[in-house]
C-alpha positions in Angstrom: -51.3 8.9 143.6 -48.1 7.0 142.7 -46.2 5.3 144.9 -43.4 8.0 146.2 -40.4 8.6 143.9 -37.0 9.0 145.1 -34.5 9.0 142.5 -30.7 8.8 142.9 -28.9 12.5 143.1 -26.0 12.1 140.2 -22.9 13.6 140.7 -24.4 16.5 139.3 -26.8 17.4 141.8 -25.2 16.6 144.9 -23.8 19.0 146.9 -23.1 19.5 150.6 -26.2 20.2 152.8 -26.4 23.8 154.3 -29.9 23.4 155.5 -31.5 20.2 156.6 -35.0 19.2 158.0 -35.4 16.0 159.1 -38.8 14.2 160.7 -40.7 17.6 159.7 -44.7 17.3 160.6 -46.8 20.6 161.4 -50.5 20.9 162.3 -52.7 23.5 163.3 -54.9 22.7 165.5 -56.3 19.0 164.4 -55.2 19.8 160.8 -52.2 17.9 160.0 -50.3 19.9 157.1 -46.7 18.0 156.9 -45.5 14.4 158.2 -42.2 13.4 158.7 -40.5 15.5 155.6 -37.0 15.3 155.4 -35.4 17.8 153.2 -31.2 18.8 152.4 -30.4 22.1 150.9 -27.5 21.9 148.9 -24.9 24.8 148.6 -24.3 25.5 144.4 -27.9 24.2 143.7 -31.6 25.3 142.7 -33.9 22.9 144.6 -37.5 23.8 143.2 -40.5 23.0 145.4 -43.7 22.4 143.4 -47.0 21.0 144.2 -50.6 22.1 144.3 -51.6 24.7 146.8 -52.5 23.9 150.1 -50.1 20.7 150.2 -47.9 22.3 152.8 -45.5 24.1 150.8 -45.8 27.4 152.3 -45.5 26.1 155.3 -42.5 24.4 154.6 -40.6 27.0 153.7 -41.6 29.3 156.7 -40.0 26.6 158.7 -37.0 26.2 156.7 -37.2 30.0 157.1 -37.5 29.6 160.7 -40.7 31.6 160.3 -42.3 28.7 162.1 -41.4 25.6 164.5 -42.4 22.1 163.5 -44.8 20.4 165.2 -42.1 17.7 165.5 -38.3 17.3 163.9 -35.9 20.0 163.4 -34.2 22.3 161.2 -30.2 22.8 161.4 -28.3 25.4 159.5 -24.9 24.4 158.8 -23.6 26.6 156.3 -20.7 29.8 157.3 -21.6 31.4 160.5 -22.8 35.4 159.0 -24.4 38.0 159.7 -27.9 36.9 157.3 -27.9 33.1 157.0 -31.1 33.1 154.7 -32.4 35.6 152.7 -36.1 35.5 151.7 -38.4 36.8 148.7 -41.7 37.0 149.6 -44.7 36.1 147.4 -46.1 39.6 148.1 -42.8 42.0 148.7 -43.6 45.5 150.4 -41.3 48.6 150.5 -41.3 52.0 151.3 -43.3 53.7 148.4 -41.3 56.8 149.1 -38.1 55.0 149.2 -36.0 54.7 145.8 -34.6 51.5 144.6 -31.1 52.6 145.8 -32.4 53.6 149.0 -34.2 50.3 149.5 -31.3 48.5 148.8 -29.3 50.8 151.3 -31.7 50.3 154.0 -31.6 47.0 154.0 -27.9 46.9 153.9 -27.7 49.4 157.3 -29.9 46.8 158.7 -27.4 44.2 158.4 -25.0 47.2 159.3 -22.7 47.1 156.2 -22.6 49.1 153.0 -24.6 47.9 149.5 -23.3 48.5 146.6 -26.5 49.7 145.3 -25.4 50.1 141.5 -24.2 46.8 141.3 -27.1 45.0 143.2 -29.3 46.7 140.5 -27.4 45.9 137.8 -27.5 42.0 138.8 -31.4 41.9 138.4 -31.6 44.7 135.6 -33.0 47.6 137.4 -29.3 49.7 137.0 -32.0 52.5 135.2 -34.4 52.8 137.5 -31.3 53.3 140.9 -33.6 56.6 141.1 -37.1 55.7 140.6 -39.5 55.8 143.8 -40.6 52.0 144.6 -44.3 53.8 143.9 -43.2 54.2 140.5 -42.0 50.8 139.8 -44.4 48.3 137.6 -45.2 45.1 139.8 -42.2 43.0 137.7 -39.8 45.6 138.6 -40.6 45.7 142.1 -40.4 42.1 142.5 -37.1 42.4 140.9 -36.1 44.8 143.2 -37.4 41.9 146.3 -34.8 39.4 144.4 -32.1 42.2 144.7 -33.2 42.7 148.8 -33.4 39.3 149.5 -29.3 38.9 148.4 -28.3 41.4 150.0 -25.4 40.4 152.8 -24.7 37.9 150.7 -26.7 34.9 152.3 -25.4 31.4 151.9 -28.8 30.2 151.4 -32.3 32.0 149.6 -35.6 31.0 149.9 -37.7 32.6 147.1 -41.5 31.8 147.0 -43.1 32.4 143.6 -40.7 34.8 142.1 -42.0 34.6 138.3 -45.8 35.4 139.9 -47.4 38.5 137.6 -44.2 38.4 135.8 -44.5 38.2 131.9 -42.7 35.8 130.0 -39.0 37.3 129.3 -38.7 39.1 133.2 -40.1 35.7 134.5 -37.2 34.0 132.7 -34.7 36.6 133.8 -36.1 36.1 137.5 -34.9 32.4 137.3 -32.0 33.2 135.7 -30.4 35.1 138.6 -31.2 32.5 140.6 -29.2 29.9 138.5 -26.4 32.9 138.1 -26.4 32.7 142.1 -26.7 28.9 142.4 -23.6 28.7 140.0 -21.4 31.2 142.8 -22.3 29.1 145.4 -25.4 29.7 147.0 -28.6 27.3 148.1 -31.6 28.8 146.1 -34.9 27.1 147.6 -37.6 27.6 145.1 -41.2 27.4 144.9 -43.0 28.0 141.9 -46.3 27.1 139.8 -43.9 27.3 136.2 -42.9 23.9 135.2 -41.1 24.8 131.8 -39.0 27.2 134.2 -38.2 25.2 137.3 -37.5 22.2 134.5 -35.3 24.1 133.1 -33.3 26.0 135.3 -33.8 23.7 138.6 -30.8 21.0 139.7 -33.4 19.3 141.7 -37.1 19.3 142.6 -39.4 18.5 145.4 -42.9 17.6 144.6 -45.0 18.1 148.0 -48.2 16.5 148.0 -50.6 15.9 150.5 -48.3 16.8 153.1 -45.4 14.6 152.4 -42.8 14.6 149.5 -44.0 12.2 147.2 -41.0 12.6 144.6 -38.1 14.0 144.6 -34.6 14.4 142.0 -33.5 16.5 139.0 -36.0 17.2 136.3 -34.2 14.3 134.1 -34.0 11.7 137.0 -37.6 12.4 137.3 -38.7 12.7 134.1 -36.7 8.9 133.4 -38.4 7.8 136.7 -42.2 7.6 135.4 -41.4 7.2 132.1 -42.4 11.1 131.1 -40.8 13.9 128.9 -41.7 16.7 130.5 -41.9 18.2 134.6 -45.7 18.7 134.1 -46.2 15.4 132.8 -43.9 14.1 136.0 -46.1 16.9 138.0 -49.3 14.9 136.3 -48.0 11.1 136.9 -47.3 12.2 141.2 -50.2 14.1 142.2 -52.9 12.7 139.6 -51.7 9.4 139.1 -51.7 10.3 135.6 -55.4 10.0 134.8 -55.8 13.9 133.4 
C-alpha cells in the first residue's frame, strides 16, 4: 500500500465542518476495525467514502450516525440545533408494504411531528407518479428512491447515504447521485459510500479512501487523481489499496 495521501482541500472544497470525528478507533472484541480516523463533514459538500469491504467503512458511518460509540475519540455535531440532525439511507431500506409512497413520506414526517409535503418530496427524486402506488408495488430502484426521499425529510443539515446506486441501473443510479449533488449545492453535508467510482468521481467534492482501518487518502477526485499521478478515481482507488500492482 502507498504511503497515506492527504492532499490540500482548494477553495473549492472547503467548507465549514458540521460533523467531526477525531482520534476514531473501534474494535470488537480483539478485532481492531478503525484507528485514530479523523474525519470533517463539510456543510455544501459530497464527501464520498470508498474502500473495499470490510475496511471499516460501515462502521464508520454508524458512528458518525451515532449508531455506535468508538472504542476511543469522539463525534461532535455542530451544525443548527433541529429537530433531525442526520438523516440516513440505509443500504437495505424497509417500509410498510401496505403503506403508499405519500403515506411513507407522511409517516415519517408525523414522526418528526411536522407536515411533508408529499408531492414535492416525490417530485425531487422522480417518483411524483407513483404518490399512490403501495411500497409492495414499487420495483427495487423506486423504492430506494423513495429511502433517498425519507432520509431528507425534516430537512437534515447532514445525510449519510450508504450505497444508494446498489441494484440501481445505470440512468436511476446517476439520478440517485444527482439529488445528492442538487442537495449538496442548497447546503447540506451528503456523506457517501459507494462501490461506483465513475459516479463518486464525478459528482463527489471530496473522497475518503478507508483502508485497512485507517484513511489512507483523502481530497477531491482531481487533487487525488494529480496526487499519484493517475487519470481516473479507480486508478487512484488502484494506486492506495493495491499499491498499483493490478
Amino acid at each position: 500500500m502507498t504511503d497515506a495521501l492527504t492532499a490540500t482541500p482548494t477553495a473549492d472544497t472547503a467548507a465549514e465542518s458540521v460533523l467531526s470525528a477525531a482520534g476514531i478507533s473501534h474494535r470488537y472484541g480483539e478485532l481492531s476495525v478503525l484507528q485514530s480516523v479523523d474525519v470533517d463533514v463539510p456543510s455544501g459538500a459530497v464527501t464520498a467514502v470508498i474502500g473495499p469491504n470490510g475496511t471499516g467503512k460501515t462502521t464508520l458511518l454508524r458512528i458518525l450516525l451515532g449508531q455506535l460509540s468508538p472504542t476511543e475519540g469522539s463525534v461532535e455535531y455542530t451544525g443548527p440545533a433541529v429537530d433531525r440532525p442526520i438523516g440516513y439511507l440505509p443500504q437495505q431500506p424497509s417500509f410498510r408494504p401496505q403503506f403508499t409512497a405519500a403515506e411513507t413520506l407522511a409517516f415519517y414526517g408525523a414522526l418528526l411531528g411536522r407536515e411533508v409535503d408529499t408531492p414535492a418530496a416525490l417530485d425531487r427524486v422522480g417518483l411524483a407518479d407513483a404518490a399512490d402506488r403501495p411500497v409492495e408495488a414499487l420495483s427495487g430502484g423506486m423504492r430506494r428512491l423513495l429511502g433517498i426521499a425519507q432520509s431528507l425529510v425534516g430537512e437534515p443539515p447532514v445525510v449519510v447515504f450508504d450505497e444508494p446506486a446498489s441494484g440501481l441501473d445505470p440512468s436511476m443510479s446517476t439520478r440517485a447521485f444527482e439529488i445528492l449533488s442538487e442537495r449538496a449545492r442548497e447546503g447540506t453535508a451528503i456523506v457517501v459510500s459507494s462501490h461506483d467510482l465513475g459516479l463518486v468521481e464525478r459528482f463527489a467534492d471530496r473522497v475518503l479512501v478507508v483502508h485497512d482501518g485507517t484513511i489512507a487518502a483523502r481530497g477531491s477526485p482531481r487533487e487525488l487523481m494529480a496526487e499519484t499521478g493517475t487519470e481516473s478515481l479507480w486508478d487512484v482507488y488502484d494506486a492506495v489499496v493495491h499499491g498499483g500492482d493490478q
